[in-house]
TORKOLTOR-319232 format. One record per atom (N, C-alpha, C): residue number from 0; residue in three letters; chain; atom name; x negated, y negated, z negated. Coordinates in Angstrom, 2 decimals. Example, Ala and Ser with C-alpha at 12.3 -4.5 7.8 and 13.67 -1.06 7.14 Angstrom:
<vexses>
(vexse 0; ALA; A; N; (-13.19; 5.69; -7.80)),
(vexse 0; ALA; A; CA; (-12.30; 4.50; -7.80)),
(vexse 0; ALA; A; C; (-13.20; 3.30; -7.80)),
(vexse 1; SER; A; N; (-12.85; 2.25; -7.08)),
(vexse 1; SER; A; CA; (-13.67; 1.06; -7.14)),
(vexse 1; SER; A; C; (-12.90; -0.03; -7.87)),
</vexses>
This chain:
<vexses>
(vexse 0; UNK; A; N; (-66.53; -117.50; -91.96)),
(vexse 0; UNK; A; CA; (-67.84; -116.98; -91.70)),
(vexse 0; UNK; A; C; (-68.24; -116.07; -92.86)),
(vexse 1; UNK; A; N; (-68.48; -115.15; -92.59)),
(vexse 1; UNK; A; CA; (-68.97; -114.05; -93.49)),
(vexse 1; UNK; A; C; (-70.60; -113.89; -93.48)),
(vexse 2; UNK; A; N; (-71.17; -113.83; -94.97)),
(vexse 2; UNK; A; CA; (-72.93; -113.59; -94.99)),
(vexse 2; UNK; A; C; (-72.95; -112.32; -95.21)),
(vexse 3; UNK; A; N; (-73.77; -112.25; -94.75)),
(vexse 3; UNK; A; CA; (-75.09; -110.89; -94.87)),
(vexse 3; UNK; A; C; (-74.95; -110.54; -96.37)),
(vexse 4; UNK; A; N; (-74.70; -109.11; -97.29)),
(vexse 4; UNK; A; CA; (-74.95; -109.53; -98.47)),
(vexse 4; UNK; A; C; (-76.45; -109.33; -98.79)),
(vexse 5; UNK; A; N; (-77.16; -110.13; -99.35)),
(vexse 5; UNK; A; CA; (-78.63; -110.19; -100.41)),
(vexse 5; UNK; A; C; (-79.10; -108.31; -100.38)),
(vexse 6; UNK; A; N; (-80.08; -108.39; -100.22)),
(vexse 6; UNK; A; CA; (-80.68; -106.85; -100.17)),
(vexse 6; UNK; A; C; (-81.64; -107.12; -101.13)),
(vexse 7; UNK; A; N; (-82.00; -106.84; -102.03)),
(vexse 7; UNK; A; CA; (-82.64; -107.00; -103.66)),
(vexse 7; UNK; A; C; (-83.56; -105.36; -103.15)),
(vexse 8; UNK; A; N; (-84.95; -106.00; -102.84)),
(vexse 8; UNK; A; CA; (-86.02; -105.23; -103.07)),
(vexse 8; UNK; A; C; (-87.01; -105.25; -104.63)),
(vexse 9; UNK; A; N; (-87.86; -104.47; -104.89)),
(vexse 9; UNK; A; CA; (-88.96; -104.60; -105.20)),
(vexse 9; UNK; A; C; (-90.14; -104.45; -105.26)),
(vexse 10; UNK; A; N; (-91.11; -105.22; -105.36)),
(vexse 10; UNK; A; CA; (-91.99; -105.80; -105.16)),
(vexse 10; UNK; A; C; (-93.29; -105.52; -106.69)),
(vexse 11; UNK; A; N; (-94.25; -104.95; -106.52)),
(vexse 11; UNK; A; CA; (-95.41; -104.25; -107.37)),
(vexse 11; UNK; A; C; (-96.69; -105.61; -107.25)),
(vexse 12; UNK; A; N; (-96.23; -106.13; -108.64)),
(vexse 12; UNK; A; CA; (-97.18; -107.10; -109.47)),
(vexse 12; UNK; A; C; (-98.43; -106.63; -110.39)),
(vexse 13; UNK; A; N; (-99.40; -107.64; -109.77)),
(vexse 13; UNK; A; CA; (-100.60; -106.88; -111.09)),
(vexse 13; UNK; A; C; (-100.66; -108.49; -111.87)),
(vexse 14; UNK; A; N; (-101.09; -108.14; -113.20)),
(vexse 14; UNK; A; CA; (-101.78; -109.40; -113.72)),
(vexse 14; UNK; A; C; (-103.12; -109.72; -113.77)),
(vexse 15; UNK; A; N; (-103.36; -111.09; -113.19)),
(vexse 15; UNK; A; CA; (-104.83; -111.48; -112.19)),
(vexse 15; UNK; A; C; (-105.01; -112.77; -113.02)),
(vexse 16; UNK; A; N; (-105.71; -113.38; -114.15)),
(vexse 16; UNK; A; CA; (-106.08; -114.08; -114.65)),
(vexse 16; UNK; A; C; (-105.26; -114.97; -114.90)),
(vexse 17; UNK; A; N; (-104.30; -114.16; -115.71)),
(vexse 17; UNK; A; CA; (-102.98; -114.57; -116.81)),
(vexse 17; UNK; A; C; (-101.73; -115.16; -115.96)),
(vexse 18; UNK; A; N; (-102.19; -114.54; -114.40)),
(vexse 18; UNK; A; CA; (-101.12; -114.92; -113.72)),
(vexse 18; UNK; A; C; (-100.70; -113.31; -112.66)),
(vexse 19; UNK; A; N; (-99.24; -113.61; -112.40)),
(vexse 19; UNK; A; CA; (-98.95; -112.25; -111.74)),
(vexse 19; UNK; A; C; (-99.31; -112.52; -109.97)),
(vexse 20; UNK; A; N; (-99.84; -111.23; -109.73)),
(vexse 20; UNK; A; CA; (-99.58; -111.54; -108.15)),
(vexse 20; UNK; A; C; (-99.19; -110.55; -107.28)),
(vexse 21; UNK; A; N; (-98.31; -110.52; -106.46)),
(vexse 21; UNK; A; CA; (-97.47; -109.63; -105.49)),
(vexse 21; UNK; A; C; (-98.53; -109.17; -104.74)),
(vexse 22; UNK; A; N; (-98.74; -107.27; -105.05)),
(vexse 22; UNK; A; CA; (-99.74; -106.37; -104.67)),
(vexse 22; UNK; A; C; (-98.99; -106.17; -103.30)),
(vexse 23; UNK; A; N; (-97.68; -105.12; -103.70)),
(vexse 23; UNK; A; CA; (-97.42; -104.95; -102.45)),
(vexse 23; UNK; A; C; (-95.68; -103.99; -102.48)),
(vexse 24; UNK; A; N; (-95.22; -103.85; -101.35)),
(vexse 24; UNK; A; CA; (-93.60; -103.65; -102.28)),
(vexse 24; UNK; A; C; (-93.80; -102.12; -102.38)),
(vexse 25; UNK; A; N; (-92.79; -101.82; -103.35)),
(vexse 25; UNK; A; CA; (-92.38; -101.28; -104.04)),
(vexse 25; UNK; A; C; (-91.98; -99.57; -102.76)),
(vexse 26; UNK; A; N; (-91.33; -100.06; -102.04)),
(vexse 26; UNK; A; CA; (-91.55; -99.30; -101.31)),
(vexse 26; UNK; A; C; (-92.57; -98.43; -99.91)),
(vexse 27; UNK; A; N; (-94.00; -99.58; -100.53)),
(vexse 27; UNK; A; CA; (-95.05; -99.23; -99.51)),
(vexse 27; UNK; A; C; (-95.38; -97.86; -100.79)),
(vexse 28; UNK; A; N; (-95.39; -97.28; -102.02)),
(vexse 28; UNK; A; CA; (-95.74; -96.51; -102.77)),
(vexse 28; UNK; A; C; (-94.89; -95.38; -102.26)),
(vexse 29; UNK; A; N; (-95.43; -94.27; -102.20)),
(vexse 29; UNK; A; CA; (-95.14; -92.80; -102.49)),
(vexse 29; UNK; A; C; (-95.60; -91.70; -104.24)),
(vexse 30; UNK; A; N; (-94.20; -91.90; -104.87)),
(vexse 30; UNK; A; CA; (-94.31; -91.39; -106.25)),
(vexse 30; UNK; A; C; (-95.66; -90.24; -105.91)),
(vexse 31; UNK; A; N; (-96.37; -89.83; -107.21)),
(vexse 31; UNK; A; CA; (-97.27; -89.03; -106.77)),
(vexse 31; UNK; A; C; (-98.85; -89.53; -105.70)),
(vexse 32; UNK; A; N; (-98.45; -90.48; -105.26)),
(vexse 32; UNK; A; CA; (-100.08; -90.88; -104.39)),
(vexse 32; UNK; A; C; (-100.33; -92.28; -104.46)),
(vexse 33; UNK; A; N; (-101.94; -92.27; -104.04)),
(vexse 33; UNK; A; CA; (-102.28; -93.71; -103.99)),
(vexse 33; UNK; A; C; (-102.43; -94.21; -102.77)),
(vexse 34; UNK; A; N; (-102.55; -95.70; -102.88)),
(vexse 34; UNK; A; CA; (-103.07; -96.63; -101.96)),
(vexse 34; UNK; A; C; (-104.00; -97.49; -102.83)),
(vexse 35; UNK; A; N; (-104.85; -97.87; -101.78)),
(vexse 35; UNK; A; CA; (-105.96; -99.26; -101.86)),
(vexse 35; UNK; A; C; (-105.43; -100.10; -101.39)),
(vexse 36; UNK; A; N; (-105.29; -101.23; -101.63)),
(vexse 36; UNK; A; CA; (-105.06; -102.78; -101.47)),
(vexse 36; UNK; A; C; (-106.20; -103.73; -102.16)),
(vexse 37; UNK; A; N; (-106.15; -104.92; -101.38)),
(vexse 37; UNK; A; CA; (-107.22; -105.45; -101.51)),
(vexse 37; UNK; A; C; (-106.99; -106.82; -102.18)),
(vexse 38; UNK; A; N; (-107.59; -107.63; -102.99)),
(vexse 38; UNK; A; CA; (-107.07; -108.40; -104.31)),
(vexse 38; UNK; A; C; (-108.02; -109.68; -103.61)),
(vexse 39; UNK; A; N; (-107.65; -111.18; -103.98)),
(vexse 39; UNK; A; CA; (-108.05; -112.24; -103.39)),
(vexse 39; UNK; A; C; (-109.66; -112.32; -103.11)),
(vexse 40; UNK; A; N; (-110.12; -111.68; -103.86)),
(vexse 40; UNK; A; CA; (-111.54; -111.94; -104.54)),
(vexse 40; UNK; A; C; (-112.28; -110.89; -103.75)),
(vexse 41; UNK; A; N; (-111.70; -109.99; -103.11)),
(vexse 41; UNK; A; CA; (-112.40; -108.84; -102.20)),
(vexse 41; UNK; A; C; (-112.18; -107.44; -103.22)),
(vexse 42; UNK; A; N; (-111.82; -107.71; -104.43)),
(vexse 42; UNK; A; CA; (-112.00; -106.46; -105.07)),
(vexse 42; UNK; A; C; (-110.86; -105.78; -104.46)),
(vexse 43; UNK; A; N; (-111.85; -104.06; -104.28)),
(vexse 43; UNK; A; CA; (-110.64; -102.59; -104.17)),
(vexse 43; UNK; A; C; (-109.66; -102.54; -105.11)),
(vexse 44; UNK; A; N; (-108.64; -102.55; -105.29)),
(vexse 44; UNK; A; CA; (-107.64; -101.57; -106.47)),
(vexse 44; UNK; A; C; (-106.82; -100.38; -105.61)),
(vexse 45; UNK; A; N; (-106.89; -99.08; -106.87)),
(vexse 45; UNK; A; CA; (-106.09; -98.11; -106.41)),
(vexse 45; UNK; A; C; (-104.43; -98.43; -107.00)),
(vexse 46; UNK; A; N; (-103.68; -98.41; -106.61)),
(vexse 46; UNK; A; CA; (-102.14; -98.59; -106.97)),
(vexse 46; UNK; A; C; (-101.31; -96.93; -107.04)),
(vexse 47; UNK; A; N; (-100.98; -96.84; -107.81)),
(vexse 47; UNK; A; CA; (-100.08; -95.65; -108.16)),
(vexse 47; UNK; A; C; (-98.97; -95.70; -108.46)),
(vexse 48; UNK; A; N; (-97.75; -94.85; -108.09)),
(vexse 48; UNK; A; CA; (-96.12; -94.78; -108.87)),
(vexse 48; UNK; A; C; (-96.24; -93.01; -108.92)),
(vexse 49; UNK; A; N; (-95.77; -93.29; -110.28)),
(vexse 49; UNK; A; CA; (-95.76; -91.56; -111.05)),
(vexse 49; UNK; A; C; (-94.71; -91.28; -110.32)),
(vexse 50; UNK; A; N; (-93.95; -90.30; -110.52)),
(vexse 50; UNK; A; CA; (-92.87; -89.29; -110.62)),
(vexse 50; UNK; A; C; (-91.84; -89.86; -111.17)),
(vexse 51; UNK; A; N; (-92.02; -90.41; -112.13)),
(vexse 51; UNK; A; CA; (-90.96; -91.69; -112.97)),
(vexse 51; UNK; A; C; (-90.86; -92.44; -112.72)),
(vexse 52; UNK; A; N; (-91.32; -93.37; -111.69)),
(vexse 52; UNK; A; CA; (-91.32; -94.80; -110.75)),
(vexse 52; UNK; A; C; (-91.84; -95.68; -111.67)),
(vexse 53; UNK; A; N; (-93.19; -95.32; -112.28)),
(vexse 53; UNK; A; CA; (-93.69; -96.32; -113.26)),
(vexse 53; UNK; A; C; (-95.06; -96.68; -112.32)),
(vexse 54; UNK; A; N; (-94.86; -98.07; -111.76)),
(vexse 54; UNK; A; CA; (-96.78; -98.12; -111.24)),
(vexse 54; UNK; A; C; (-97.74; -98.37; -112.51)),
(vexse 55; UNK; A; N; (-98.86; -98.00; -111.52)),
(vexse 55; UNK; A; CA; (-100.33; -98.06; -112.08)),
(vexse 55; UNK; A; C; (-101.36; -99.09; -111.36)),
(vexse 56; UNK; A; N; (-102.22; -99.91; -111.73)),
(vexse 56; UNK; A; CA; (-103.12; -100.44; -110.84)),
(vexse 56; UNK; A; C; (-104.71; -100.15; -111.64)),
(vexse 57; UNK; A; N; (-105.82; -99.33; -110.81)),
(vexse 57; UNK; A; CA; (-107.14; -99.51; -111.44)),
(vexse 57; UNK; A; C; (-108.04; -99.97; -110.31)),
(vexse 58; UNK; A; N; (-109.74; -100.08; -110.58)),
(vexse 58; UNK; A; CA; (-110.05; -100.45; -109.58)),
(vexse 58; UNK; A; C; (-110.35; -99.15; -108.91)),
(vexse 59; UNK; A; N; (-110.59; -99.31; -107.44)),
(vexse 59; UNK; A; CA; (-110.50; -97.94; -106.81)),
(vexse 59; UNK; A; C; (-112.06; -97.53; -106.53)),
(vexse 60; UNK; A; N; (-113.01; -97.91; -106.96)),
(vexse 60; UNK; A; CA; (-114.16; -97.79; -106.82)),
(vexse 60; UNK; A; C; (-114.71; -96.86; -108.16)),
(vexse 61; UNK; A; N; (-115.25; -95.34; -107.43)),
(vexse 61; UNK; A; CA; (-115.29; -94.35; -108.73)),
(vexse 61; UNK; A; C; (-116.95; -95.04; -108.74)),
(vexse 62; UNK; A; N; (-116.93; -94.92; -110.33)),
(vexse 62; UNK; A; CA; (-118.00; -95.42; -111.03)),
(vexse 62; UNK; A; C; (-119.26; -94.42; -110.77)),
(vexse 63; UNK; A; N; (-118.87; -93.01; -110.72)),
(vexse 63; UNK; A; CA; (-119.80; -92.03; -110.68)),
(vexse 63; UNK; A; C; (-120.64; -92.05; -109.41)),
(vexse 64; UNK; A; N; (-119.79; -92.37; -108.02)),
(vexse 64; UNK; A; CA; (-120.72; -92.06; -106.78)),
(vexse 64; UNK; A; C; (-120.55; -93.42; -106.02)),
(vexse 65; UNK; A; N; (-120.10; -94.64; -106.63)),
(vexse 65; UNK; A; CA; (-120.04; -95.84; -106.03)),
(vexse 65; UNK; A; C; (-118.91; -95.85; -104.55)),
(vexse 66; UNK; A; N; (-118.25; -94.51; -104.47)),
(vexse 66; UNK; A; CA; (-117.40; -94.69; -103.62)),
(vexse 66; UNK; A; C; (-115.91; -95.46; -103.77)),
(vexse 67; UNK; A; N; (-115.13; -96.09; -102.55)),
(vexse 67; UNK; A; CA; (-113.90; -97.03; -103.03)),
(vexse 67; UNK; A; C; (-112.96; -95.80; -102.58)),
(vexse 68; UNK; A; N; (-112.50; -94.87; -103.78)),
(vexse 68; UNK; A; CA; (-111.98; -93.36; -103.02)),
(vexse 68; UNK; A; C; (-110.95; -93.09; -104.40)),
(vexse 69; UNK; A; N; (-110.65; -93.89; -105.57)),
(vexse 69; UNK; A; CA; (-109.85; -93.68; -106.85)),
(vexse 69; UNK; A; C; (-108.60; -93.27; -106.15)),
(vexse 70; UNK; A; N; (-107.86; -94.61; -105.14)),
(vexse 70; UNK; A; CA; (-106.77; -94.02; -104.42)),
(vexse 70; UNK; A; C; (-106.71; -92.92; -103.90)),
(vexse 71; UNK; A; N; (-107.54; -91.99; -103.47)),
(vexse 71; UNK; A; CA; (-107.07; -91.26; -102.52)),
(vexse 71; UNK; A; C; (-107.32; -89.82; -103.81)),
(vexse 72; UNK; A; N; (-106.96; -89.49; -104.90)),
(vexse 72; UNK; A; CA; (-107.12; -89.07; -105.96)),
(vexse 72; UNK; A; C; (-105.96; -88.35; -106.56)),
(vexse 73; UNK; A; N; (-105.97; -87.37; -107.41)),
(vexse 73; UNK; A; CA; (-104.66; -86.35; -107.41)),
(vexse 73; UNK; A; C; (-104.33; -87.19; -108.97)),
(vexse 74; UNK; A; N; (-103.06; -87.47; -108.66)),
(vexse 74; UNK; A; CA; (-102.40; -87.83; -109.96)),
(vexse 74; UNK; A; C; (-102.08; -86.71; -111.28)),
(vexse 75; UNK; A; N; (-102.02; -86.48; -112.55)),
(vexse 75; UNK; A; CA; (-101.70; -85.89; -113.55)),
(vexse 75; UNK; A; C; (-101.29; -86.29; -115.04)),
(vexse 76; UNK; A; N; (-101.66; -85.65; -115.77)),
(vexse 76; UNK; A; CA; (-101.40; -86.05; -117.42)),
(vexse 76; UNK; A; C; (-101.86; -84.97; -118.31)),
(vexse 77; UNK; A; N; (-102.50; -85.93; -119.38)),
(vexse 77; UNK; A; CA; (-103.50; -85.15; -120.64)),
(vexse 77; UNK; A; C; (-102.54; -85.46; -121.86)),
(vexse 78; UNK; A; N; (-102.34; -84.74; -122.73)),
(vexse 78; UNK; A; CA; (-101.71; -85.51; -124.03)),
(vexse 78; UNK; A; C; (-100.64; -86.40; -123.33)),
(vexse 79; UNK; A; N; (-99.89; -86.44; -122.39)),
(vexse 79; UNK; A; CA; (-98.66; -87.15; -121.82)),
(vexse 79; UNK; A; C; (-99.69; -88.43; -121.58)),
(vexse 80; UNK; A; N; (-100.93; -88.73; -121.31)),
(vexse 80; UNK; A; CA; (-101.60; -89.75; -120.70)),
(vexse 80; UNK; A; C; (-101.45; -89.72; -119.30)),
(vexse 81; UNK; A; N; (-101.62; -90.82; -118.32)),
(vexse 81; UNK; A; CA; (-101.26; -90.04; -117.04)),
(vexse 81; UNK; A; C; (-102.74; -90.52; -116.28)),
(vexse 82; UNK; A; N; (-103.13; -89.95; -115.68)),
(vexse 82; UNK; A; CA; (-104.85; -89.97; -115.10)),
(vexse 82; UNK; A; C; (-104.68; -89.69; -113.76)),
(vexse 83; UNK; A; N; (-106.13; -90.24; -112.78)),
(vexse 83; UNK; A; CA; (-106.01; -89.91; -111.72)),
(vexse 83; UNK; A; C; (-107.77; -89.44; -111.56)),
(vexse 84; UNK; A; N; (-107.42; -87.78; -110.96)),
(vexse 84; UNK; A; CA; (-109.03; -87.43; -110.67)),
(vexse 84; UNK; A; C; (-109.41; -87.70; -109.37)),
(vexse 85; UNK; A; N; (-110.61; -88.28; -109.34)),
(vexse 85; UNK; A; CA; (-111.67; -89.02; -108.23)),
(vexse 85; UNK; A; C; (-111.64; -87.56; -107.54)),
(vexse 86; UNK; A; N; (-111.22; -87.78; -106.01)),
(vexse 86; UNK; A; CA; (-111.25; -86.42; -105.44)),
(vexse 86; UNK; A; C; (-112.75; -85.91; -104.77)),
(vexse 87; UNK; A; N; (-113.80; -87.28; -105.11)),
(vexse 87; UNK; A; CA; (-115.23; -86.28; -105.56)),
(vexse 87; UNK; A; C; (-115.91; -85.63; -106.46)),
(vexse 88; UNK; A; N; (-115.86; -86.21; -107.56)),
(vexse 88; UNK; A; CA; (-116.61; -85.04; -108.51)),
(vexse 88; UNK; A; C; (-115.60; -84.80; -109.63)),
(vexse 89; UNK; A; N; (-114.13; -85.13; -109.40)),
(vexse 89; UNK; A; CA; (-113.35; -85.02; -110.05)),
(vexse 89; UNK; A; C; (-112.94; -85.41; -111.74)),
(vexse 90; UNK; A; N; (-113.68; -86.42; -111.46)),
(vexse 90; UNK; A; CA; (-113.21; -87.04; -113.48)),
(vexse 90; UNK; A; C; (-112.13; -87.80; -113.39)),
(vexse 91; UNK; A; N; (-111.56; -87.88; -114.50)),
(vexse 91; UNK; A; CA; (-110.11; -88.31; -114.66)),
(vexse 91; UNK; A; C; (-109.97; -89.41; -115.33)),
(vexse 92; UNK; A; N; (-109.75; -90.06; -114.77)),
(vexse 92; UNK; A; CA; (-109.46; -91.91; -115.36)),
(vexse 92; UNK; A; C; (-108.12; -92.28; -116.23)),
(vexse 93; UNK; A; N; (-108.01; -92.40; -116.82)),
(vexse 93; UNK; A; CA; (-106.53; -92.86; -117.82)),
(vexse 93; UNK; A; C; (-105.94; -94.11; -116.61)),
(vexse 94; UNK; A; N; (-104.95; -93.98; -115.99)),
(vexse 94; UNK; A; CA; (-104.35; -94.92; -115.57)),
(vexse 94; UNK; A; C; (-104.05; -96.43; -116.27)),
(vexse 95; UNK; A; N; (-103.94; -96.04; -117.56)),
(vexse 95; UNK; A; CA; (-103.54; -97.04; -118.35)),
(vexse 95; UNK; A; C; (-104.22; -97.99; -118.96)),
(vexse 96; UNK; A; N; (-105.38; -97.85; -119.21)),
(vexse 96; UNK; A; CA; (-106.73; -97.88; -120.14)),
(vexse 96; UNK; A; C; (-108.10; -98.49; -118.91)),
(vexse 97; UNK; A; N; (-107.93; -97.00; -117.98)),
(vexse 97; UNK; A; CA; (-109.09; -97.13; -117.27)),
(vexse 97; UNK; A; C; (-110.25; -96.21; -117.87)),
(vexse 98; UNK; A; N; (-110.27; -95.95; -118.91)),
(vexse 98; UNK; A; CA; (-111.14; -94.62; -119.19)),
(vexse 98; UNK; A; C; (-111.46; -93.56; -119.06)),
(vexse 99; UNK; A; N; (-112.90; -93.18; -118.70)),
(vexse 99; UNK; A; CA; (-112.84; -91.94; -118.32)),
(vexse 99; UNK; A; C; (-112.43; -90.71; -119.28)),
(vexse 100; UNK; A; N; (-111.81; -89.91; -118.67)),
(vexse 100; UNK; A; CA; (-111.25; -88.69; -120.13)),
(vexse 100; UNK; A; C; (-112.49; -88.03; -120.23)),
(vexse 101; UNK; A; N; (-113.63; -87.95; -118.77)),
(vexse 101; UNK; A; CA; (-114.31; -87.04; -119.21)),
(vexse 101; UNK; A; C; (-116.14; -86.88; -119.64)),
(vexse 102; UNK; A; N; (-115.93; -88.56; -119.79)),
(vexse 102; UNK; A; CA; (-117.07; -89.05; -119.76)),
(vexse 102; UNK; A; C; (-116.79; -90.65; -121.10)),
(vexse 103; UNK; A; N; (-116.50; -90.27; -121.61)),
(vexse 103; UNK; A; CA; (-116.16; -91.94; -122.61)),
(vexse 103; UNK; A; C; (-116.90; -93.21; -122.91)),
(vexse 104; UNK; A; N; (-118.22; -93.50; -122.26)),
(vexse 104; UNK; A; CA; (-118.98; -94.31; -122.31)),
(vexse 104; UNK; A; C; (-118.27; -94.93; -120.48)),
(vexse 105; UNK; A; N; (-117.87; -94.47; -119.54)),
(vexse 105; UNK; A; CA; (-117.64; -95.08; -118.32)),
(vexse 105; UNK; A; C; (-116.48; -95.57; -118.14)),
(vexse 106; UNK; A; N; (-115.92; -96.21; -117.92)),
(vexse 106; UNK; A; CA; (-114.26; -96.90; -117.60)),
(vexse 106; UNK; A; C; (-114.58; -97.88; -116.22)),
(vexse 107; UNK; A; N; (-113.40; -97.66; -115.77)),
(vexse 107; UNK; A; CA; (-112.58; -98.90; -115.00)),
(vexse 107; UNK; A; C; (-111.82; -99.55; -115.43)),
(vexse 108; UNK; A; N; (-111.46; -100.63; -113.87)),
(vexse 108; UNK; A; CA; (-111.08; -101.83; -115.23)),
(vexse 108; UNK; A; C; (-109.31; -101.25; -114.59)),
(vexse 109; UNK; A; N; (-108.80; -101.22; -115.30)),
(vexse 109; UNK; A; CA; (-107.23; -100.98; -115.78)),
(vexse 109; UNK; A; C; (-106.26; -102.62; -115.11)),
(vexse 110; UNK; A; N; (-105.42; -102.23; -114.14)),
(vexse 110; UNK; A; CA; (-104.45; -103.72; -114.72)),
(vexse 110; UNK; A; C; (-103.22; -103.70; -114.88)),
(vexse 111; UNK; A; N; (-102.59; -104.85; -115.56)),
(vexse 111; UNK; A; CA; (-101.09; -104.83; -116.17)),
(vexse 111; UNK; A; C; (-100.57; -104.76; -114.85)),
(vexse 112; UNK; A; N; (-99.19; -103.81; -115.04)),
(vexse 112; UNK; A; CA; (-98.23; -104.16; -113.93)),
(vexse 112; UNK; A; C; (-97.22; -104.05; -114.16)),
(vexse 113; UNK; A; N; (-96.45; -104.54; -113.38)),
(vexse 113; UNK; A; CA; (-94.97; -105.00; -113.81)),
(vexse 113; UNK; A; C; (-94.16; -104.98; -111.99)),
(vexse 114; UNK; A; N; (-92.83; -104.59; -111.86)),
(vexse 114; UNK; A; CA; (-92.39; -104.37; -110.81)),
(vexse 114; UNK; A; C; (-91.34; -105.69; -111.31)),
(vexse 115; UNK; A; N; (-91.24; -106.63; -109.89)),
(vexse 115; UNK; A; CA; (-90.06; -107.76; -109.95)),
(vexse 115; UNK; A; C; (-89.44; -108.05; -108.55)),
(vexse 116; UNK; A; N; (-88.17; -108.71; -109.12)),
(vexse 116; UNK; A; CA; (-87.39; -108.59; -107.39)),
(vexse 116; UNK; A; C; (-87.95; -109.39; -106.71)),
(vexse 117; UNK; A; N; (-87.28; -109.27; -105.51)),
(vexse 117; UNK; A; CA; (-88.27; -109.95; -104.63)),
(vexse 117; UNK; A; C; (-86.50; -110.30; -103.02)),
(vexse 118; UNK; A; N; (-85.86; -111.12; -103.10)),
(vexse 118; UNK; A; CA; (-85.06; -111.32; -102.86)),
(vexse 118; UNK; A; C; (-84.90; -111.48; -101.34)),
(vexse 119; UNK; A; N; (-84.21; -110.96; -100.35)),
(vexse 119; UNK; A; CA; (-84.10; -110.65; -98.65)),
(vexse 119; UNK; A; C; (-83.31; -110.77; -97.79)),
(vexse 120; UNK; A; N; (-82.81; -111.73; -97.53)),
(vexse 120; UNK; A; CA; (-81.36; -111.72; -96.71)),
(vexse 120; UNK; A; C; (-81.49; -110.93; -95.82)),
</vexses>
C-alpha cells in the first residue's frame, strides 16, 4: 500500500495575548494586497504579504475616518520601512510599528507574525 505523500502548507500566525493564532493560510494572501480577517474578539485586522513573502498584520480600522478599509490600501516603503496608505485620505501606516508616517501622535495597533506549517495529507 502506498501513501499519499504529506503536502506541507503554510499557514499566517498573529500573536494574540502571548499566544499564536492561525489567521489564515498562507496562500489565501496575494504578495502586494490586503485582506481583513476577523480575530476572536470581533476585532478587524488588515493582513499583508510584501513582494518578499514577509506578512504583516495591523488593525484595519483607519483611525482618521473610523472606516474598517486599512486592507483594502496600496502597499509601499519609506526609508526601506514598508507602509500601507488608507485608500481614503491616504496616510501611511508603518506595517511594522503601526505608526502613522504622516501624522506621529496616531498609530495602530501593529501585530507579531510569524508564518508556520500547517501539515495535509
Amino acid at each position: 500500500m502506498t501513501m499519499a505523500p504529506e503536502r506541507i502548507d503554510l499557514r499566517v500566525e498573529l500573536l494574540l495575548d502571548q499566544r499564536w493564532f492561525a489567521i489564515c493560510d498562507l496562500t489565501d494572501l496575494i504578495p502586494g494586497r490586503g485582506v481583513a480577517a476577523l480575530l476572536p474578539d470581533g476585532t478587524q485586522v488588515a493582513v499583508f504579504l510584501d513582494r518578499a513573502g514577509r506578512p504583516y498584520a495591523i488593525d484595519n480600522r483607519d483611525p482618521f475616518t473610523g472606516a474598517y478599509v486599512l486592507s483594502r490600501g496600496l502597499l509601499g516603503s519609506a526609508d526601506g520601512r514598508p507602509f500601507v496608505a488608507s485608500p481614503l485620505l491616504k496616510q501611511r501606516f508603518d506595517l511594522e510599528t503601526g505608526r502613522c508616517l504622516d501624522d506621529e501622535t496616531v498609530t495602530v495597533q501593529a501585530y507579531a507574525t510569524r508564518m508556520e506549517e500547517a501539515v495535509a495529507a
